[in-house]
Backbone bond lengths (Angstrom), bond angles and torsions (degrees), N, CA, C in turn:
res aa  C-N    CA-C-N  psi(-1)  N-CA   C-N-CA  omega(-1)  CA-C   N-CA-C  phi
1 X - - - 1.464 - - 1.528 109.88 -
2 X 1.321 113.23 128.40 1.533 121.63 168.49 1.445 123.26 -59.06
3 X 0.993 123.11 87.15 1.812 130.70 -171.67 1.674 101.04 -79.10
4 X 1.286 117.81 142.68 1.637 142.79 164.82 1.259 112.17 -137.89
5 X 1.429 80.71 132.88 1.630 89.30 -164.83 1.983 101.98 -125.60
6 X 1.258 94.11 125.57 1.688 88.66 172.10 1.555 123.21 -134.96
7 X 1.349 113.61 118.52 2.064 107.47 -152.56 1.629 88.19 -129.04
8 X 1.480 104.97 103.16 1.242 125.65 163.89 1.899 112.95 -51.50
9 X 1.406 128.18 153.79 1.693 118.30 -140.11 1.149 72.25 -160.09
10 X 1.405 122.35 117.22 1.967 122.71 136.62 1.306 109.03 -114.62
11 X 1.338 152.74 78.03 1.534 158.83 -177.80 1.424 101.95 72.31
12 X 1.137 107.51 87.70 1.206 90.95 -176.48 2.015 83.75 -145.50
13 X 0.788 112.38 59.23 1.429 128.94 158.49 1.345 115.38 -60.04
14 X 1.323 111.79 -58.49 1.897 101.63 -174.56 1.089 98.52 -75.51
15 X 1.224 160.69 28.38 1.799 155.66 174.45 1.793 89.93 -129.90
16 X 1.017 96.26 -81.75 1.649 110.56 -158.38 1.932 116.48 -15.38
17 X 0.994 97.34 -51.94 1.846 106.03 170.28 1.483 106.98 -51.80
18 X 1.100 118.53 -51.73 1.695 108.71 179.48 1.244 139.73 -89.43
19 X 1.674 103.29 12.00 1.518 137.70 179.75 1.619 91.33 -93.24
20 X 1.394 112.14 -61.29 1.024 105.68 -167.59 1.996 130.35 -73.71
21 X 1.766 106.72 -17.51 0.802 125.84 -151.82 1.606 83.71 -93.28
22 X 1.396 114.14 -31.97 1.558 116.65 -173.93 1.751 105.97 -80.04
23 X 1.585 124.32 -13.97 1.037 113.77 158.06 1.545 130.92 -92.34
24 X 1.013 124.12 1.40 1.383 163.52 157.18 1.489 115.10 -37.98
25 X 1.660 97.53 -61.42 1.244 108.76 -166.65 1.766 93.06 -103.97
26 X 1.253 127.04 29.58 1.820 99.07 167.69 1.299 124.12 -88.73
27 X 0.732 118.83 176.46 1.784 130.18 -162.03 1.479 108.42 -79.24
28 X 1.568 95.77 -49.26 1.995 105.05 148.89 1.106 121.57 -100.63
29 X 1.159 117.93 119.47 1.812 140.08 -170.72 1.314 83.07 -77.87
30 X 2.012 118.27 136.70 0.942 132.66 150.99 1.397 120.11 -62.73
31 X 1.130 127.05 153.97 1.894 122.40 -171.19 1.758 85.73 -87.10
32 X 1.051 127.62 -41.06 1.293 112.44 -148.53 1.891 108.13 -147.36
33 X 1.163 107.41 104.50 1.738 105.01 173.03 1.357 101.10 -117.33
34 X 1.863 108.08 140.93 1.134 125.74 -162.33 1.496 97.11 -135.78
35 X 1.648 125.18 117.37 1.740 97.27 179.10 1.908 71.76 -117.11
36 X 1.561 76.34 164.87 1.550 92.55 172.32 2.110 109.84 -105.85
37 X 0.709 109.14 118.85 1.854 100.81 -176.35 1.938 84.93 -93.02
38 X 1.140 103.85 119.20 1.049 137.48 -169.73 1.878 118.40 -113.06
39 X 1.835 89.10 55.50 1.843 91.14 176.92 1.750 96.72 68.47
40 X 1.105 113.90 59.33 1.428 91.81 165.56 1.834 111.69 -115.74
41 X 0.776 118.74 -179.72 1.433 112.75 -164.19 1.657 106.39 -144.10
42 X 1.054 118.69 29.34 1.450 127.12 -174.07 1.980 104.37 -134.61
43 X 1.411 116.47 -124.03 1.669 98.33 -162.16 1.624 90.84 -126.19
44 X 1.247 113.50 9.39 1.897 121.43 -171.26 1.524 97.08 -58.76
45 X 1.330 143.88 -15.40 1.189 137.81 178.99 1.857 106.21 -93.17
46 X 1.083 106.33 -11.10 1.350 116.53 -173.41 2.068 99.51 -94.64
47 X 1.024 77.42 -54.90 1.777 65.73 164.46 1.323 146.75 -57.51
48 X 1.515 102.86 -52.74 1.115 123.70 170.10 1.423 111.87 -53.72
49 X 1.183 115.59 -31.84 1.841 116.33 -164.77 1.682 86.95 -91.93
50 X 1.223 120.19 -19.56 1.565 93.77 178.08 1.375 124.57 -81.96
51 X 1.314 99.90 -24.33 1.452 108.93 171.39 1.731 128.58 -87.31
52 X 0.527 73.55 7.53 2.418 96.03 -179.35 1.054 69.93 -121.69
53 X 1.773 171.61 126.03 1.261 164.55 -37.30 1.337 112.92 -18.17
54 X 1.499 130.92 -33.78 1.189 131.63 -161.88 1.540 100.51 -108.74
55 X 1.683 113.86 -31.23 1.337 103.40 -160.86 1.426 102.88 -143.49
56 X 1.460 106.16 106.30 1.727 104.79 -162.49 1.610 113.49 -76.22
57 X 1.550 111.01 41.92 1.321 104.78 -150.95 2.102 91.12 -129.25
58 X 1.687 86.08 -18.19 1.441 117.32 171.72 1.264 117.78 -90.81
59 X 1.815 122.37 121.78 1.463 108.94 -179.49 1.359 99.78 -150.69
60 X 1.594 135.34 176.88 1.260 110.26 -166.61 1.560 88.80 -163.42
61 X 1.429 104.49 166.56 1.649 114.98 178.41 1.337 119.28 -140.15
62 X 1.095 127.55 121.62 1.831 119.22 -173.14 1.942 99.47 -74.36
63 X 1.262 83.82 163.89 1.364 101.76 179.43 1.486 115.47 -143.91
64 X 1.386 136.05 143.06 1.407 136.50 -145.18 1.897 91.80 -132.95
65 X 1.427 120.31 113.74 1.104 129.63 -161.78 1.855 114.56 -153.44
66 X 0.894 122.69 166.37 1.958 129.29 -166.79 1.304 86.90 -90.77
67 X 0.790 122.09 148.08 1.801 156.28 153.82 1.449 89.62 -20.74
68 X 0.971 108.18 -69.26 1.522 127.86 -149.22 1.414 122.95 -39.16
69 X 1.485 130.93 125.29 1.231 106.93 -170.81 1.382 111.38 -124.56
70 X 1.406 93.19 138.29 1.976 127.83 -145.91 1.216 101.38 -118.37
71 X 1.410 129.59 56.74 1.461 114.53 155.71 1.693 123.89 -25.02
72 X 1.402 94.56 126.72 2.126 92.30 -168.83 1.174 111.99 104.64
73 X 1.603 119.10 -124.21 1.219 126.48 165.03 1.487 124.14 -12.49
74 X 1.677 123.22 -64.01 1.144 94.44 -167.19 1.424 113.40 -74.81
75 X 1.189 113.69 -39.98 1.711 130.20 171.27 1.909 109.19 -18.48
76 X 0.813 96.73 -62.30 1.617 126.74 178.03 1.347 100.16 -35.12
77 X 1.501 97.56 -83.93 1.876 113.38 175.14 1.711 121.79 -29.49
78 X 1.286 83.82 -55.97 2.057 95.47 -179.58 1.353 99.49 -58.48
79 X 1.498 121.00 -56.25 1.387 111.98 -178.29 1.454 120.71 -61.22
80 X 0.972 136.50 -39.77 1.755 147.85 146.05 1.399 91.24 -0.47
81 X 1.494 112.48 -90.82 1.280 143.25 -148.32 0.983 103.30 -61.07
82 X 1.805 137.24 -39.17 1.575 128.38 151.57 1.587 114.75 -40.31
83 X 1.198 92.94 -73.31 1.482 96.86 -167.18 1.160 119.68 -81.95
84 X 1.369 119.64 33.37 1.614 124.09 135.96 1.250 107.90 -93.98
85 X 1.633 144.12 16.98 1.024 154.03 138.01 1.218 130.31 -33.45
86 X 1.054 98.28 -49.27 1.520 120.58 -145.03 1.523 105.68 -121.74
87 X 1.317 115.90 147.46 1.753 128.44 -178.85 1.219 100.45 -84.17
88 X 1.363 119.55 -174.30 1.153 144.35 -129.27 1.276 97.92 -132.52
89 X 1.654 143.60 12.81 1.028 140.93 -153.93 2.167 102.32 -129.38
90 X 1.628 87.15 37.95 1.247 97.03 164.94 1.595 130.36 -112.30
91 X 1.410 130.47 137.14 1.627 144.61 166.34 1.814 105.48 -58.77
92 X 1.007 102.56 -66.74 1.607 105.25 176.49 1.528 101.53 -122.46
93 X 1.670 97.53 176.65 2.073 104.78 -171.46 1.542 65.20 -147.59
94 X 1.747 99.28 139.93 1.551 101.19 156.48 1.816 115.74 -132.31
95 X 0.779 139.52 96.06 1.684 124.69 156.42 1.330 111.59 -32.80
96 X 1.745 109.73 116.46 1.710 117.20 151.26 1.448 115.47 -106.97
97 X 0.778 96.25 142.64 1.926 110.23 150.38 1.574 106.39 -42.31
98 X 1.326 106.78 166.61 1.681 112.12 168.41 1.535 102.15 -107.48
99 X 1.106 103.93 -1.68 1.365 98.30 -171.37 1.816 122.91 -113.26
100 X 1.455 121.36 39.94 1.285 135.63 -162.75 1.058 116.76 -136.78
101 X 1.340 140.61 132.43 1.586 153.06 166.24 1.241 117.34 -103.56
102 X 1.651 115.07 103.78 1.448 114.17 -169.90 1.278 105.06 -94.30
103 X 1.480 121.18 169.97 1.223 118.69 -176.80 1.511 102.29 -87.25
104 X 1.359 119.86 173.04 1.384 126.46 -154.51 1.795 100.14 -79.17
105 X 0.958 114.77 -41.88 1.817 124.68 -176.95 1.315 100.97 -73.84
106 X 1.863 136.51 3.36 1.180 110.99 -157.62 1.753 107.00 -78.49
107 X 1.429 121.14 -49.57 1.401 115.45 173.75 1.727 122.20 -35.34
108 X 1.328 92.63 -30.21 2.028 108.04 -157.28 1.921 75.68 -82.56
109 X 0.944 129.22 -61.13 1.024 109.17 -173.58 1.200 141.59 -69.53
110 X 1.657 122.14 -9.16 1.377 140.45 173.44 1.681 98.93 -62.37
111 X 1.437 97.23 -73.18 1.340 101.46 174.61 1.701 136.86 -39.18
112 X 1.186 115.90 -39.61 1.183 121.78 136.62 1.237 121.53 -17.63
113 X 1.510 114.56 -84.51 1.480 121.00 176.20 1.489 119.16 -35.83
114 X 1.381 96.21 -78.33 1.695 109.47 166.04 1.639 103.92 -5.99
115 X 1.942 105.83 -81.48 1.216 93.97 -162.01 1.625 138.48 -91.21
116 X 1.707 88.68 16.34 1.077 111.18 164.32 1.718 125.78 -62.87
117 X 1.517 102.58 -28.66 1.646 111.72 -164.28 1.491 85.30 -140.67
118 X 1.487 128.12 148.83 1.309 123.10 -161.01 1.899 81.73 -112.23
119 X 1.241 108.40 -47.25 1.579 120.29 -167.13 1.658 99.81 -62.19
120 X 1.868 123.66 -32.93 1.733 100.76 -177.47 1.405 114.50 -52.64
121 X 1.287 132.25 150.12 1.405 144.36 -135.57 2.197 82.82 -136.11
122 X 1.023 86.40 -58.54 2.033 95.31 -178.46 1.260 113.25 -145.56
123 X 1.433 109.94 168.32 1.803 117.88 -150.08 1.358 83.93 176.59
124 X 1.499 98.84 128.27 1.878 140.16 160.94 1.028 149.36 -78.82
125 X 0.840 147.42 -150.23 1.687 153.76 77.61 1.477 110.59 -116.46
126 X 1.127 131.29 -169.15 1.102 136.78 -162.49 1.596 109.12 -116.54
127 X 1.866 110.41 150.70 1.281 98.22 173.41 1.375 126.65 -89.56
128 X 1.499 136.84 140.32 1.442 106.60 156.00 1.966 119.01 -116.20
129 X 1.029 113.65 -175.61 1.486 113.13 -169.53 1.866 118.55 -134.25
130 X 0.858 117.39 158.19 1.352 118.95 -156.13 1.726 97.17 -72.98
131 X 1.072 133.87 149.23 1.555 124.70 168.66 2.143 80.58 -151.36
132 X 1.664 74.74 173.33 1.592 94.40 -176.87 1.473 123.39 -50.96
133 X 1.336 120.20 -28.88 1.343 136.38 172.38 1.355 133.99 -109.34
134 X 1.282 102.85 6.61 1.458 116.89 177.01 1.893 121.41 149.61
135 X 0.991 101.60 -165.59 1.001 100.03 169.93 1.688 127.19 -86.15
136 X 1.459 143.04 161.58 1.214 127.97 -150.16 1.509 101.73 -170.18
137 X 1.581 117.27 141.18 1.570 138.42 173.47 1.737 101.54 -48.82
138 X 1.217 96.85 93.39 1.939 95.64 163.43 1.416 109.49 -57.32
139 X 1.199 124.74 105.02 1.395 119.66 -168.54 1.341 124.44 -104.02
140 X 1.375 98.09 49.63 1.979 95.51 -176.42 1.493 105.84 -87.29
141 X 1.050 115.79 -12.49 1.914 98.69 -176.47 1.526 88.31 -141.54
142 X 1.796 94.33 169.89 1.255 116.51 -172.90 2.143 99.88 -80.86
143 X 1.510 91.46 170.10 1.486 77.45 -173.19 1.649 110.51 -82.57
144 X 1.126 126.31 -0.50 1.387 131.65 166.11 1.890 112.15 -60.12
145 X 1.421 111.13 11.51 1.498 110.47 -179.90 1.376 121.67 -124.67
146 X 0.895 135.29 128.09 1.996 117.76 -178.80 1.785 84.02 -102.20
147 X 1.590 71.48 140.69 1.811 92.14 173.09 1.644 110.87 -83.61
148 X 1.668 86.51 140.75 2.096 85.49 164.75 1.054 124.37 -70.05
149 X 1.331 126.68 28.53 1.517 120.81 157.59 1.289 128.45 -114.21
150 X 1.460 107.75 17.85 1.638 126.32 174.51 1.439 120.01 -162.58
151 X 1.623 119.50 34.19 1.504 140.50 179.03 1.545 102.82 -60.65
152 X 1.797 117.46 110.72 1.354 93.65 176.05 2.077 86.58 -122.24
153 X 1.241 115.61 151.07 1.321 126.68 -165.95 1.436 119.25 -120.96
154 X 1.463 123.17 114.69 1.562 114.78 -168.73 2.397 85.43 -82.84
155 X 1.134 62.05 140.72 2.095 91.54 -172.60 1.824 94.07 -35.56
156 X 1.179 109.75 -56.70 1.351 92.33 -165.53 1.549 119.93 -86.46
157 X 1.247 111.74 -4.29 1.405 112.52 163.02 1.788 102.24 -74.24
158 X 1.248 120.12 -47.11 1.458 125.46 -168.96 1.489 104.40 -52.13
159 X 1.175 102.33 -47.09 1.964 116.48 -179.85 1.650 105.55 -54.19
160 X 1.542 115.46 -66.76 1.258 102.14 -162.80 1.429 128.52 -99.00
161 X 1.957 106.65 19.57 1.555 115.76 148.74 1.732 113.17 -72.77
162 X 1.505 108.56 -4.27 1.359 102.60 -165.31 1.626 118.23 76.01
163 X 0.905 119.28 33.29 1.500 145.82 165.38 1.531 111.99 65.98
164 X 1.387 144.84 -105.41 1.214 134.58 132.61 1.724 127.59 -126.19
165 X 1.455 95.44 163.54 1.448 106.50 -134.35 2.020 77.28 -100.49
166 X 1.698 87.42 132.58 1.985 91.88 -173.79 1.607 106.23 -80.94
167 X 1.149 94.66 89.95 2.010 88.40 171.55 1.977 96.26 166.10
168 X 1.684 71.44 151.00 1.609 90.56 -171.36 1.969 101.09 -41.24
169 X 1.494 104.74 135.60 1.742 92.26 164.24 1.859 81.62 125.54
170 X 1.433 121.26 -33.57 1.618 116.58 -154.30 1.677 102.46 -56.04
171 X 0.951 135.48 -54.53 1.155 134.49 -178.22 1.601 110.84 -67.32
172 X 1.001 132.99 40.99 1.410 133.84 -174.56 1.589 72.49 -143.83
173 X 1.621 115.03 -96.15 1.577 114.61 -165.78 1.077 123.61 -49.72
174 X 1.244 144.42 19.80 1.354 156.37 173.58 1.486 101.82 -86.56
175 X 1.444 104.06 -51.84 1.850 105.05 -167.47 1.706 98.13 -74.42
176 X 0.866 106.81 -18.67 1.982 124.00 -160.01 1.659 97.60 -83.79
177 X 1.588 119.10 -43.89 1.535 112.62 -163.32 2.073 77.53 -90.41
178 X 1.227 122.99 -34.81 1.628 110.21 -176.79 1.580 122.48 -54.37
179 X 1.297 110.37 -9.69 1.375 127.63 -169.43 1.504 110.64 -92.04
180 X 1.615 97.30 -37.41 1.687 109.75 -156.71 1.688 89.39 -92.75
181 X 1.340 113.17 -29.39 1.618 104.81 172.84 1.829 112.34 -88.16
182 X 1.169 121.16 -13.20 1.780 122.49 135.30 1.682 83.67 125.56
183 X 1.725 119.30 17.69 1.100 111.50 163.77 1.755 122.51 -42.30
184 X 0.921 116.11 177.74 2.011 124.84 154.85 1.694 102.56 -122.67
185 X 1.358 107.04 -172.93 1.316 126.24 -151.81 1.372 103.62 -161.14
186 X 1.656 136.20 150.06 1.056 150.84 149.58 1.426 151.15 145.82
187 X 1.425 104.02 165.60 1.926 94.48 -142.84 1.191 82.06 -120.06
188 X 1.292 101.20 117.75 2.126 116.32 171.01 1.683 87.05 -76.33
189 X 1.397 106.91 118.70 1.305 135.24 149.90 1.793 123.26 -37.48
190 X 1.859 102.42 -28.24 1.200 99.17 -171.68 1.341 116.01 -97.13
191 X 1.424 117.89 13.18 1.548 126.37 -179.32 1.729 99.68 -113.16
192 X 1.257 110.65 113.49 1.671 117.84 -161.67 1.532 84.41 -120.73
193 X 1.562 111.04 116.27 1.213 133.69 168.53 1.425 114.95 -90.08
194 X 1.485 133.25 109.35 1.443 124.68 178.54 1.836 108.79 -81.10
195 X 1.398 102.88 118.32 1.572 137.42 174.15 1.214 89.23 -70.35
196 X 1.451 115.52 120.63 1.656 103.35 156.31 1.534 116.58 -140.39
197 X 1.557 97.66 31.56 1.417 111.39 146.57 1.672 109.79 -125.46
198 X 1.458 134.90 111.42 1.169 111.23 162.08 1.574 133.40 -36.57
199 X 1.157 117.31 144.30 1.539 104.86 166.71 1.321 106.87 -101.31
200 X 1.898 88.58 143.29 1.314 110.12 -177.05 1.627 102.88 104.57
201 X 1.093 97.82 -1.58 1.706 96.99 -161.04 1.457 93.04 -72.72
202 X 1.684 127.62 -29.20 1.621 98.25 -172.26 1.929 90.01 -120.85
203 X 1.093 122.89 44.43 1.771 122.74 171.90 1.897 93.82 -55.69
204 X 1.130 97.60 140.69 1.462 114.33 144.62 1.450 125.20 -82.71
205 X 1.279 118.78 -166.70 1.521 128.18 174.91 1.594 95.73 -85.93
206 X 0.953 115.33 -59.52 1.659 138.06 -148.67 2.378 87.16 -62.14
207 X 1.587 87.01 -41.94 1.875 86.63 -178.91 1.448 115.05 -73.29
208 X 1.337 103.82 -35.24 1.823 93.72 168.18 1.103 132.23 -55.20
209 X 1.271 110.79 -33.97 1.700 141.48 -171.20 1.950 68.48 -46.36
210 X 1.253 96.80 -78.08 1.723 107.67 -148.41 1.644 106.35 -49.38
211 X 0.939 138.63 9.69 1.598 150.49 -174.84 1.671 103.58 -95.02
212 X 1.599 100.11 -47.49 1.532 102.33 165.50 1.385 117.94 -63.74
213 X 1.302 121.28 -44.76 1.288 132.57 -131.79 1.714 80.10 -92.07
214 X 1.468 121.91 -43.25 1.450 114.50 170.51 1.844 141.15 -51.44
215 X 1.411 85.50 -22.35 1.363 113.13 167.61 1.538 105.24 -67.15
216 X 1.269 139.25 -49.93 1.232 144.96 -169.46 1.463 105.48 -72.71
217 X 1.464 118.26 -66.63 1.250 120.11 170.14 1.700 129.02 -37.97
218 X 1.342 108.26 -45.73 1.446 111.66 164.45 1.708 121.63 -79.13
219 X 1.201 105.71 34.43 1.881 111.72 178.30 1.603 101.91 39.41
220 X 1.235 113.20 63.50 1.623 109.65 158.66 1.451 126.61 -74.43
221 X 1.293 80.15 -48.73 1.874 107.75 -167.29 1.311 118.68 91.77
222 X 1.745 122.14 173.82 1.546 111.37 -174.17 1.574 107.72 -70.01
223 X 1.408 113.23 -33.58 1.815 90.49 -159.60 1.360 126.96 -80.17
224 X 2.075 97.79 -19.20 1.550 82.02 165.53 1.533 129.09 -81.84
225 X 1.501 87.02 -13.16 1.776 101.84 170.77 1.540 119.81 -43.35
226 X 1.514 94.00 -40.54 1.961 100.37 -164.94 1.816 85.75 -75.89
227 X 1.729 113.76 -38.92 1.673 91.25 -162.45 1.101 113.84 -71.62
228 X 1.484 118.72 -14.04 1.500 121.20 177.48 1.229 122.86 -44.24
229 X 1.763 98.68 -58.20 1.263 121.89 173.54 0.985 135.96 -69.65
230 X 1.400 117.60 -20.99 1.904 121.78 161.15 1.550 103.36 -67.77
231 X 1.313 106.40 -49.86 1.422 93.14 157.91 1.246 149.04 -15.58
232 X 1.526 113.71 -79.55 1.271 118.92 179.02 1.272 116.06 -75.10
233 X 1.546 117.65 -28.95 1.371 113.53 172.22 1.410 128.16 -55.93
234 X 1.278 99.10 -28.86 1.421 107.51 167.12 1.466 121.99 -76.23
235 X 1.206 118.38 -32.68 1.612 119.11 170.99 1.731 104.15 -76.57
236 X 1.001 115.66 -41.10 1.383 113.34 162.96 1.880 134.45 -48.51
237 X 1.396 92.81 -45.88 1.482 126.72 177.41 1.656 95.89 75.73
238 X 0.818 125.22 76.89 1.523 135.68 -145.01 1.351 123.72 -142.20
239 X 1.409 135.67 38.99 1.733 120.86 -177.22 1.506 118.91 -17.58
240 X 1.678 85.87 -65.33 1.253 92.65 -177.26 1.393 135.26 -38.13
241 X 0.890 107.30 -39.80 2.008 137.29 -165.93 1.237 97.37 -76.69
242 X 1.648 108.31 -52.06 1.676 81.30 -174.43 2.013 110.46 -88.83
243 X 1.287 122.99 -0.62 1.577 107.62 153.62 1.821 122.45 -64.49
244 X 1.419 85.93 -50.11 1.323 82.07 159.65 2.059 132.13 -31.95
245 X 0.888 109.00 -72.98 0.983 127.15 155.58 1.209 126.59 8.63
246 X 1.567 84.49 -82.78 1.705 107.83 179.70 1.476 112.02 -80.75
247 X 1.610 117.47 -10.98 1.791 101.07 -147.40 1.743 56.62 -88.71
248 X 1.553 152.98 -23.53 1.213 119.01 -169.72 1.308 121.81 -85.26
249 X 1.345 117.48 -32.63 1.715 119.81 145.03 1.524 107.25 -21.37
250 X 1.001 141.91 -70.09 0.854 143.37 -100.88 2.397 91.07 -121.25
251 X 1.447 94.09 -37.76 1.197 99.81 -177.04 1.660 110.58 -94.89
252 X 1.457 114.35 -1.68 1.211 124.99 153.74 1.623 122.45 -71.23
253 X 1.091 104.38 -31.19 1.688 121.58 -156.03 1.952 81.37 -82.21
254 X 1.224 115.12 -83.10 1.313 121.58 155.31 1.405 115.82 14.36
255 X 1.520 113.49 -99.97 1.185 131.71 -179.59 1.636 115.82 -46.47
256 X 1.587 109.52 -10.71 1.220 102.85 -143.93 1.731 145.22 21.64
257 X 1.360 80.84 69.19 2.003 89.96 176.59 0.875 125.34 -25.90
258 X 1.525 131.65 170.08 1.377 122.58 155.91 1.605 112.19 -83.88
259 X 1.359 127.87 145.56 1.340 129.59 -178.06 1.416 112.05 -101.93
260 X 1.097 107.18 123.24 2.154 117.20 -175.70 1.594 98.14 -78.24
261 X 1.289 146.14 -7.31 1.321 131.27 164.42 1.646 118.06 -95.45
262 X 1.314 131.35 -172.31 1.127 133.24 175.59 1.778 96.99 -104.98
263 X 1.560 107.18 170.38 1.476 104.88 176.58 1.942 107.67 -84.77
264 X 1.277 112.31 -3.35 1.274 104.05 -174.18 1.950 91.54 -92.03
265 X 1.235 110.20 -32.00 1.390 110.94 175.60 1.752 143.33 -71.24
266 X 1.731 80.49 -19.74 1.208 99.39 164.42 1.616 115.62 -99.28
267 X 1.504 123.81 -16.02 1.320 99.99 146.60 1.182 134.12 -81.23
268 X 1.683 119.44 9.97 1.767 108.51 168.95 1.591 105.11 -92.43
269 X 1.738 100.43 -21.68 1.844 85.99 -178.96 1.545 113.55 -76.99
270 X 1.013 129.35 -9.96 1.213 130.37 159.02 1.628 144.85 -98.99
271 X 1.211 121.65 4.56 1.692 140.64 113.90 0.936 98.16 -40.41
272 X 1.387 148.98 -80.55 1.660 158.91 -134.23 1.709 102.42 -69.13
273 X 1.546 110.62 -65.93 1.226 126.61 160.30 1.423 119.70 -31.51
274 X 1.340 116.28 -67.85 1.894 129.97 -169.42 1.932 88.78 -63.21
275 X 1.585 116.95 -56.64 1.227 91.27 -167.66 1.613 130.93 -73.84
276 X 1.451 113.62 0.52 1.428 139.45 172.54 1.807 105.29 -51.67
277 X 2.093 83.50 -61.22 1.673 96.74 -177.62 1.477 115.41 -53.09
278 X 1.131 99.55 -47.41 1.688 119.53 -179.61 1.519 124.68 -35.65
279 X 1.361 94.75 -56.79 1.339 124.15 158.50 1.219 134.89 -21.52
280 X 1.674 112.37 -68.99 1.361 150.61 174.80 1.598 102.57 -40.13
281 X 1.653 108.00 -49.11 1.276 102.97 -160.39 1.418 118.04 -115.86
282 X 1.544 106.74 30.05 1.402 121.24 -152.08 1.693 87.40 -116.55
């Protein structure tokens, strides 16, 4: 399978070399890595160019962007701007992080999956994160979720979610429109990706806001909104986080945003949702 790979970069110099060096070495060579250096102001352009020196398989594009940091949206954009790079002569497209070290079999084994099941839509591994004694299960979601920092997409599932949607929430509605078009989903547990930036580790106030505000946009509604958010606040341990939350629910609802789903789509993600909850306590 033809792998593309495109990993959006804002300073991310102390990670970036061992993201890349760990795709470097897999057993299946990606056809095509694209990072985007995305306004960074540190030596991430210095890396990247050494390695697209070493590996013509590596190539990269700057990108001119605000300080500001926009979980979603901007993420989105940088990746855009790769993969208008690149042709059309890809099996899967994946978004990475700059900040991840996969294990060497991880491509050889995606693919696997892939052509194991014609209908999986996306396929993982899981992250883990540095703790005092080792390495450890980043445990923000259940394993029914692939994280946005290692989304890899067989082409025609990627095509007919409408590719991804620029705003905080995209990596949530991605798995949500893959469902409603009768895709599958899933993250083999046995491919342990080392995270070596937590996520979330540098959110602002102003980016949480947008966590709520994504909830609105994807036709949730308030109540699964609030359970969302007791939710995470609690995995967070967080008051704050979960007002946050809502005051952006809430200042979305307001403004009336624009919404990235349809209304027939946002009533299947929410059946989907209620019977998840349902679930839990059943």
């Amino acid at each position: 399978m033809n792998f593309y790979i495109v990993i959006p970069a804002h300073n991310e110099a102390e990670y970036l070399g061992q993201t890349l060096e760990s795709l470097a070495n897999q057993t299946l060579l990606p056809k095509k890595v694209v990072v985007v250096n995305d306004h960074s102001t540190d030596s991430t352009s210095s890396v990247i160019e050494a390695f697209s020196a070493k590996h013509d398989f590596i190539t990269w594009v700057n990108k001119q962007s605000s300080e500001a940091h926009l979980p979603g949206a901007k993420i989105i954009q940088a990746f855009y701007q790769g993969f208008d790079t690149l042709d059309d002569n890809y099996d899967v497209i994946c978004k990475f992080d700059a900040d991840l070290i996969f294990p060497e079999n991880y491509l050889e084994r995606l693919a696997h999956h892939f052509n194991q099941n014609k209908k999986l839509g996306l396929v993982s591994g899981v992250c883990y994160i540095q703790k005092k004694d080792g390495w450890a299960l980043e445990d923000l979601t259940g394993k029914d979720h692939i994280r946005g920092a290692l989304k890899a997409y067989r082409k025609e599932c990627f095509l007919e979610i409408g590719k991804l949607k620029t705003s905080m929430g995209w990596d949530t509605v991605d798995e949500l429109l893959a469902k409603y078009f009768g895709w599958t989903f899933f993250a083999d547990d046995a491919l342990h990706v080392k995270h070596l930036k937590p996520t979330g580790s540098t959110y602002n106030k102003t980016a949480k806001y947008l966590q709520g505000q994504a909830m609105y946009k994807m036709r949730l509604g308030f109540p699964l909104t609030l359970i969302t958010a007791l939710k995470l606040g609690y995995k967070k341990k967080s008051l704050g986080f979960f007002f946050n939350y809502l005051v952006g629910y809430f200042e979305a609802y307001f403004y009336r945003t624009e919404r990235i789903v349809t209304k027939d789509q946002g009533k299947f993600i929410r059946k989907l949702r209620w019977k998840g909850v349902l679930n839990k306590f059943i």
